[in-house]
C-alpha positions in Angstrom: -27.2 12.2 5.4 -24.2 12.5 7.9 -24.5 8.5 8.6 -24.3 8.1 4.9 -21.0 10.1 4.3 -19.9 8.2 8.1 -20.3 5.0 5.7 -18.8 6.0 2.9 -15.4 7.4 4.6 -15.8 4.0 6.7 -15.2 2.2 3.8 -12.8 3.7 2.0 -10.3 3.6 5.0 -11.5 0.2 5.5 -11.4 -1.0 2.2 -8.1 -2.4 0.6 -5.1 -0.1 2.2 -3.6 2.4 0.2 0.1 2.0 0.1 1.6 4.8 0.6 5.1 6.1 1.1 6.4 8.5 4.3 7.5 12.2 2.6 11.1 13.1 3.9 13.9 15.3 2.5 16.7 13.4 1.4 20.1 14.6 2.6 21.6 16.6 0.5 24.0 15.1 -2.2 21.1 11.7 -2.1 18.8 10.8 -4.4 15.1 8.6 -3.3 14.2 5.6 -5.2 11.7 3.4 -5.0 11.0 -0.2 -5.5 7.2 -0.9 -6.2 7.3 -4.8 -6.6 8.5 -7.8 -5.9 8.5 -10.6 -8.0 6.2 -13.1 -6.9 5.7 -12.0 -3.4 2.8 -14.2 -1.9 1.7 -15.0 -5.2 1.8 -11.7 -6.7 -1.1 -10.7 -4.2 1.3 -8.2 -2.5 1.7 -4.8 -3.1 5.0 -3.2 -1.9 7.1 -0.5 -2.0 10.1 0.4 -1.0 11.9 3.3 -0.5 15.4 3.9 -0.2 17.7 7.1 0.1 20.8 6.3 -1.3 24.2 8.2 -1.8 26.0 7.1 -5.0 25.5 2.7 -4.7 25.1 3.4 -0.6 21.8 3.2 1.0 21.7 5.6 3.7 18.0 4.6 4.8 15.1 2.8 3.5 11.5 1.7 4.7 9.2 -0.9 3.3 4.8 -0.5 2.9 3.5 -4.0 2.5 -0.1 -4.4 1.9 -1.3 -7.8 2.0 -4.2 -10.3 2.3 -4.9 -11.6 5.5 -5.8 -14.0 5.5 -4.0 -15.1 2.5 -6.1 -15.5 -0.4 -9.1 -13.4 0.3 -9.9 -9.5 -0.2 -9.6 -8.1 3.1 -6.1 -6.5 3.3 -3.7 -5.7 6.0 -0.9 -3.3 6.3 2.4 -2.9 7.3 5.3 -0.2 7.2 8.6 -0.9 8.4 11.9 1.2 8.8 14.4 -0.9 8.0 18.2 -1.1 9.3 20.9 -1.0 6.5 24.2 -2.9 7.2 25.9 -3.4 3.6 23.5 -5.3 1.4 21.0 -6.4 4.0 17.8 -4.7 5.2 15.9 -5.8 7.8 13.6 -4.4 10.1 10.2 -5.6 12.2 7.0 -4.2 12.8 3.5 -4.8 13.6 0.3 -4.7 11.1 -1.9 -2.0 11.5 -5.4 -4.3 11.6 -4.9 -7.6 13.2 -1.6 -6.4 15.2 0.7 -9.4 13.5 4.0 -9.0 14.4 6.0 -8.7 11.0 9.8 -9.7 10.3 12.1 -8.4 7.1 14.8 -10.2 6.5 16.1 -8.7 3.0 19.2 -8.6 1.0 20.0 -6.5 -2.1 22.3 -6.6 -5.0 22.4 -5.2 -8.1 21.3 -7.8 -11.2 24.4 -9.8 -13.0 25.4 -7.3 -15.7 22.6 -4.8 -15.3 22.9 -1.6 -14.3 19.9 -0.1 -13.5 18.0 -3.4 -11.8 18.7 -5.2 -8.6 18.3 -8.7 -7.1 16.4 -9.2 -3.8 16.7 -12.1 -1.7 15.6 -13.4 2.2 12.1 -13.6 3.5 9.4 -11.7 5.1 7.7 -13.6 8.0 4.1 -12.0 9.0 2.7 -14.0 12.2 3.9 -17.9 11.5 3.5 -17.3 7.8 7.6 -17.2 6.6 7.4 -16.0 2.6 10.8 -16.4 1.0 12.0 -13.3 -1.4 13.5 -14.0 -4.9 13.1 -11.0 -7.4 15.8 -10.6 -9.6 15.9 -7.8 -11.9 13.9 -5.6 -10.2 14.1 -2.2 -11.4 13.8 1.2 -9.3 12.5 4.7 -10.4 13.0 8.2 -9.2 11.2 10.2 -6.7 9.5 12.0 -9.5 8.7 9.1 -11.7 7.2 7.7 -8.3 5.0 11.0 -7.8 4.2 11.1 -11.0 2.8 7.7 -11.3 0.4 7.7 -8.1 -3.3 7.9 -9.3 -4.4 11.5 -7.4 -7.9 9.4 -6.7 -5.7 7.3 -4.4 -4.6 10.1 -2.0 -6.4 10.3 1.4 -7.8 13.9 2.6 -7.6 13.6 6.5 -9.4 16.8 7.3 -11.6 17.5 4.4 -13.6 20.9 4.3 -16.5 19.6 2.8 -17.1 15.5 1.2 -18.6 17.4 -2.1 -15.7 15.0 -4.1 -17.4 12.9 -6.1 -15.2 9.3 -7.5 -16.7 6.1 -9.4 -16.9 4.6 -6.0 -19.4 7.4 -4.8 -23.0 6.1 -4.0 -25.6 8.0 -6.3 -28.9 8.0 -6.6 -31.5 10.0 -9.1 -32.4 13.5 -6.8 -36.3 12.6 -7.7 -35.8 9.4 -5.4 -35.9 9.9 -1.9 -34.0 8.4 0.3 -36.2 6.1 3.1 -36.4 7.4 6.6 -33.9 5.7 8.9 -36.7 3.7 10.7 -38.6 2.8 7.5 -39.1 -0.4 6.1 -37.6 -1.0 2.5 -39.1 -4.2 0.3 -39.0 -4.7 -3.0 -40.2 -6.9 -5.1 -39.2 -8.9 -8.1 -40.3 -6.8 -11.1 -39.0 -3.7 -9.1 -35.3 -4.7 -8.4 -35.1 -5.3 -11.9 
């Protein structure tokens, strides 16, 4: 039963990464925002957040979490999070992706959108390995620290330490308690008419 809940936590962490921002205190007299897309980053198969501490229209600090496919275009995922160095509008930072190890450049600028005052324009490129992606999101709007929070799915959170794995989720194997579950050694064939 052990190998079983093994497999299952193996999975999960495995599974598509879970983007997912660092919890700091601001400084006082800043407020966190977060950016949680970019416009048409690697063909919208991207997700990415980023979060930025900012004093009035400076930003003090800020941090990207890319999760990606890798390779492009299929459903394994890889993950990246960056701190990023702030001079003026540009942000850029490296780093190095947490499964296959790829080296990862951001190159970023930011400005806020032509005659909008709550969205902002981001432009440059993220390089992961050889792959070079350009950045072009214009109107991109941020939200607060507690519209962040309050829009993260609590299914999506990680226990590192649970006390017991009694959770259940729709992702949870289950089977009927009358069934029993074959012997690690058995043999398991089934036939045509039963698999239906």
């Amino acid at each position: 039963m052990r190998a079983v809940f093994s497999i299952l936590i193996a999975a999960s962490l495995a599974g598509p990464a879970f983007a997912q921002a660092k919890k700091t205190a601001p400084p006082t007299g800043s407020a966190t925002r977060y950016f949680t897309y970019l416009n048409d980053l690697m063909d919208g198969d991207a997700d990415v957040i980023i979060r930025q501490v900012r004093a009035g229209s400076e930003i003090r600090s800020a941090s990207i979490d890319l999760c990606y496919p890798a390779p492009k275009g299929s459903e394994r995922r890889d993950r990246v999070t960056v701190e990023l160095k702030v001079s003026g509008a540009s942000l850029t930072g490296t780093g190095t992706s947490m499964r296959d190890k790829t080296p990862v450049e951001i190159a970023l600028t930011q400005a806020r959108s032509p005659g909008k005052t709550n969205a902002f324009d981001f432009g440059g490129s993220i390089r992961i390995g050889a792959d070079k992606m350009a950045v072009a999101s214009r109107e991109t709007v941020d939200i607060s620290d507690r519209e962040f929070n309050d829009n993260k799915n609590p299914d999506d959170d990680i226990v590192a330490a649970p006390a017991d794995f009694t959770d259940v989720s729709p992702e949870s194997i289950a089977a009927p308690s009358s069934t029993a579950l074959p012997k690690a050694n058995s043999r398991v064939s089934l036939s045509a008419r039963q698999a239906r």
